[in-house]
C-alpha positions in Angstrom: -93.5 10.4 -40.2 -94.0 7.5 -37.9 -92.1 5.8 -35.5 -90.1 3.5 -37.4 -89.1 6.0 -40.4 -87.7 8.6 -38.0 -85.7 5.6 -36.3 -84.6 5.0 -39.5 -83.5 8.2 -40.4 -81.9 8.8 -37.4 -79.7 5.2 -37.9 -78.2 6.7 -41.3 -77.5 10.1 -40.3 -75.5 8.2 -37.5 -73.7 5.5 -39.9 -73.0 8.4 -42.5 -70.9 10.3 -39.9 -69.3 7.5 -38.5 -68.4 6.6 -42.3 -66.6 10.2 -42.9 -62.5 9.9 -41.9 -61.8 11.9 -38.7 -65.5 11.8 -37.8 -66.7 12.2 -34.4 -67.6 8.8 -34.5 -63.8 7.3 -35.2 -61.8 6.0 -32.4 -58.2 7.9 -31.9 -55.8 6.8 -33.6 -53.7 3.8 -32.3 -49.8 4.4 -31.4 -47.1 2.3 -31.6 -46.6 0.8 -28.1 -42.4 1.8 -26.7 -40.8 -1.3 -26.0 -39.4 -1.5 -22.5 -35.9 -2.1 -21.7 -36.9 -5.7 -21.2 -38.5 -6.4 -23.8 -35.2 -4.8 -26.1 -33.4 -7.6 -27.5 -29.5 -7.4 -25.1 -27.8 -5.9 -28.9 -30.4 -3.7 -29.0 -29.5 -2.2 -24.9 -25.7 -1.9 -25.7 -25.0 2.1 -24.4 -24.0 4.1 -21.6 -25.6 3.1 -18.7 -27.1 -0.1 -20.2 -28.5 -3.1 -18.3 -27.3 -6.4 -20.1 -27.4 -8.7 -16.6 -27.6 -12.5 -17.8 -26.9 -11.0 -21.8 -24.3 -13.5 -24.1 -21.9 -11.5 -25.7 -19.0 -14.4 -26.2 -17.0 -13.8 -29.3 -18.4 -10.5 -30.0 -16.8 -7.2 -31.2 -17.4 -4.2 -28.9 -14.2 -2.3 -29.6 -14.7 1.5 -29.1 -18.2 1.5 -27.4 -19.3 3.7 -24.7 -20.5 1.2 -22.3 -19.6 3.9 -19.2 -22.0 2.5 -16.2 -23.2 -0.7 -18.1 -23.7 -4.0 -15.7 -22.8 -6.7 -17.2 -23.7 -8.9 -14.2 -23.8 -12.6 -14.9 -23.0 -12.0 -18.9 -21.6 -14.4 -21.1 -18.5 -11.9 -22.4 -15.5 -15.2 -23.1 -13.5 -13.7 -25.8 -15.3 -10.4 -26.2 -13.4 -7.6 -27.7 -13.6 -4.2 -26.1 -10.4 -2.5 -27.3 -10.8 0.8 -26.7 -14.0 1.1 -25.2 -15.2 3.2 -22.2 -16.2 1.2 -20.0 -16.1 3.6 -16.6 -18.1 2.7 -13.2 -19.0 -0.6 -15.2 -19.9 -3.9 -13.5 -18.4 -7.1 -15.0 -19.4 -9.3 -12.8 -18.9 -12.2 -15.4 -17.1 -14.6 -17.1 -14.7 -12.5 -19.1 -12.2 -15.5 -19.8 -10.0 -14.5 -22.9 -11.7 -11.1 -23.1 -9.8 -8.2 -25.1 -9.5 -4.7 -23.3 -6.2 -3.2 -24.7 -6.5 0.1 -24.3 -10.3 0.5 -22.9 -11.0 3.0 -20.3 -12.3 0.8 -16.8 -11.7 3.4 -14.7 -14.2 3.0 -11.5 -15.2 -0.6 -12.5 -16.6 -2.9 -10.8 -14.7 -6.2 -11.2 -15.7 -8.0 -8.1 -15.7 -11.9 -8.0 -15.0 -11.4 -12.4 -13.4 -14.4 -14.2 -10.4 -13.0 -16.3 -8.2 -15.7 -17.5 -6.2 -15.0 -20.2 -7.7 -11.8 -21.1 -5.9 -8.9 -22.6 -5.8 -5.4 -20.4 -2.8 -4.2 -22.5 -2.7 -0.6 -21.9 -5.5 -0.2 -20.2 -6.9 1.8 -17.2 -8.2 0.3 -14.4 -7.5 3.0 -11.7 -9.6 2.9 -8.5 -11.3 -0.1 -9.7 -12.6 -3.1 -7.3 -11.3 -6.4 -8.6 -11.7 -8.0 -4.9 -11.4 -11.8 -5.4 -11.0 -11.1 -9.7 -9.2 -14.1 -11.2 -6.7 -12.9 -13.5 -4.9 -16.0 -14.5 -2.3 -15.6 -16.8 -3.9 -12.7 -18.3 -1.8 -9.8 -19.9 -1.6 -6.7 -18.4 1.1 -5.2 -19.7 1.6 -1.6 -19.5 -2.3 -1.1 -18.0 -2.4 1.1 -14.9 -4.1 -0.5 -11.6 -3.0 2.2 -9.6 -5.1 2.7 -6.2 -7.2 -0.4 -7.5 -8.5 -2.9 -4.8 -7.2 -6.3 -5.8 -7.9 -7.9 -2.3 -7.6 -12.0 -2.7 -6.7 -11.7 -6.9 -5.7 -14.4 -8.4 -2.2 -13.3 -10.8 -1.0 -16.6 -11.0 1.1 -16.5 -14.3 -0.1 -13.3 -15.2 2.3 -11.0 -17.5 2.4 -7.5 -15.3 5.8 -6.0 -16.8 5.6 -2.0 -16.7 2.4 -2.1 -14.9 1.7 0.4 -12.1 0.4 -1.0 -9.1 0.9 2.6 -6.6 -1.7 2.5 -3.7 -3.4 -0.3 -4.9 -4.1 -3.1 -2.0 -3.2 -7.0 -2.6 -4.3 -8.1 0.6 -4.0 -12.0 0.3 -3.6 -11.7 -3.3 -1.3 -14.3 -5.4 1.4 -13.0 -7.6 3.0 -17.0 -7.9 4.6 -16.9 -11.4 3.8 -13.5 -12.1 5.9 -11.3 -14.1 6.5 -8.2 -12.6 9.8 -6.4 -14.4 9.3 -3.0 -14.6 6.1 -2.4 -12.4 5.7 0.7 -10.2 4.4 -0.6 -6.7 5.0 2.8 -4.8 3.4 2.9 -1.2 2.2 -0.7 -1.9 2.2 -3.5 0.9 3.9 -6.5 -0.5 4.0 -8.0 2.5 0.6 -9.3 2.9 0.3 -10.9 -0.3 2.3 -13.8 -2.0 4.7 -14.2 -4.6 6.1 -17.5 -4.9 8.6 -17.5 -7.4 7.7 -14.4 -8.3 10.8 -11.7 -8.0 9.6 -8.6 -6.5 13.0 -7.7 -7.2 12.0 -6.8 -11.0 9.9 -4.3 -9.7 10.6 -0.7 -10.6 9.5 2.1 -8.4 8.6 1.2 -5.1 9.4 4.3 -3.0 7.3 3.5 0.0 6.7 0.2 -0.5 6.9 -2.5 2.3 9.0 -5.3 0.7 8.1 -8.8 1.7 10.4 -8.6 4.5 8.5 -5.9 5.7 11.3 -3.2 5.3 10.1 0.1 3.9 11.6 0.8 0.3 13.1 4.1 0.6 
């Protein structure tokens, strides 16, 4: 055999392996690339844990989620409903205006600098949560427990606070003007250092401990 036919033969003893499925010759099969969390659409992200920073979630229904340790920094959550939902050691650093959290677990949160006019907390639990400088103007809060919460410089202007319990928490330079506070339990809370306006602290409930506005200790 010459030169050329044994080249020959050796090119189609090459192309008929290559031609025979799972060959030597075959590339490996190709896998589907994994998204990354960025590249998941914000819907997509929604869990424990969850990083939706910048995500629009206005008007939707979140009711009963587990959203425990999700930052919502920046978000887009007017009018969102999250009745029921755990949201514990969340962030909502957000706009939050006319939001719905009756009854949703905020333990922990993170409401820092949040924008919370009008929104529902019915019933819900915000112990040992940092609102510092929160705006909760004319939102409803009745019956939701804020006790040892940080509420430094909030804005309650309006708001409906009857039956809420306020014990430990500190309103340093916070504004209670036209609040309405029948019924709330402010034990071993410093009412002197924030203000009330026309707001009676008077319709307060419990308040063993508490320094009145006059500074007097409640006994």
């Amino acid at each position: 055999m010459n030169f050329l036919g044994a080249a020959a033969l050796a090119t189609g003893l090459v192309a008929g392996c290559g031609g025979i499925s799972g060959g030597y010759g075959d590339p490996p099969p190709s896998e589907s690339p994994i998204p990354s969390a960025q590249e998941l659409t914000c819907d997509e992200r929604l869990g424990p844990g969850a990083d939706l920073e910048s995500c629009s979630f206005r008007g939707d229904d979140l009711s009963g989620s587990d959203l425990s340790g999700a930052d919502f920094a920046y978000a887009d959550l007017y009018g969102t409903k999250f009745g029921g939902a755990n949201l514990q050691d969340a962030v909502l650093y957000a706009n939050a205006s006319f939001a719905d959290f009756s009854g949703a677990d905020m333990s922990g949160a993170s409401l820092k600098d949040g924008l919370f006019t009008e929104a529902v907390f019915a019933g819900a639990k915000l112990i040992n949560v940092n609102a510092y400088n929160a705006s909760f103007y004319k939102a409803h809060l009745k019956g939701a427990d804020l006790s040892g919460t940080d509420l430094t410089g909030c804005v309650f202007i309006g708001a409906d606070l009857r039956g809420v319990n306020l014990d430990g928490a500190i309103i340093l330079n916070a504004n209670f003007s036209g609040a309405n506070l029948k019924g709330a339990s402010v034990k071993g809370v410093d009412l002197s250092v924030a203000y009330f306006g026309p707001a009676s602290v008077n319709q307060a409930g419990a308040a063993t401990g508490a320094t009145m506005p006059d500074g007097t200790i409640h006994k």
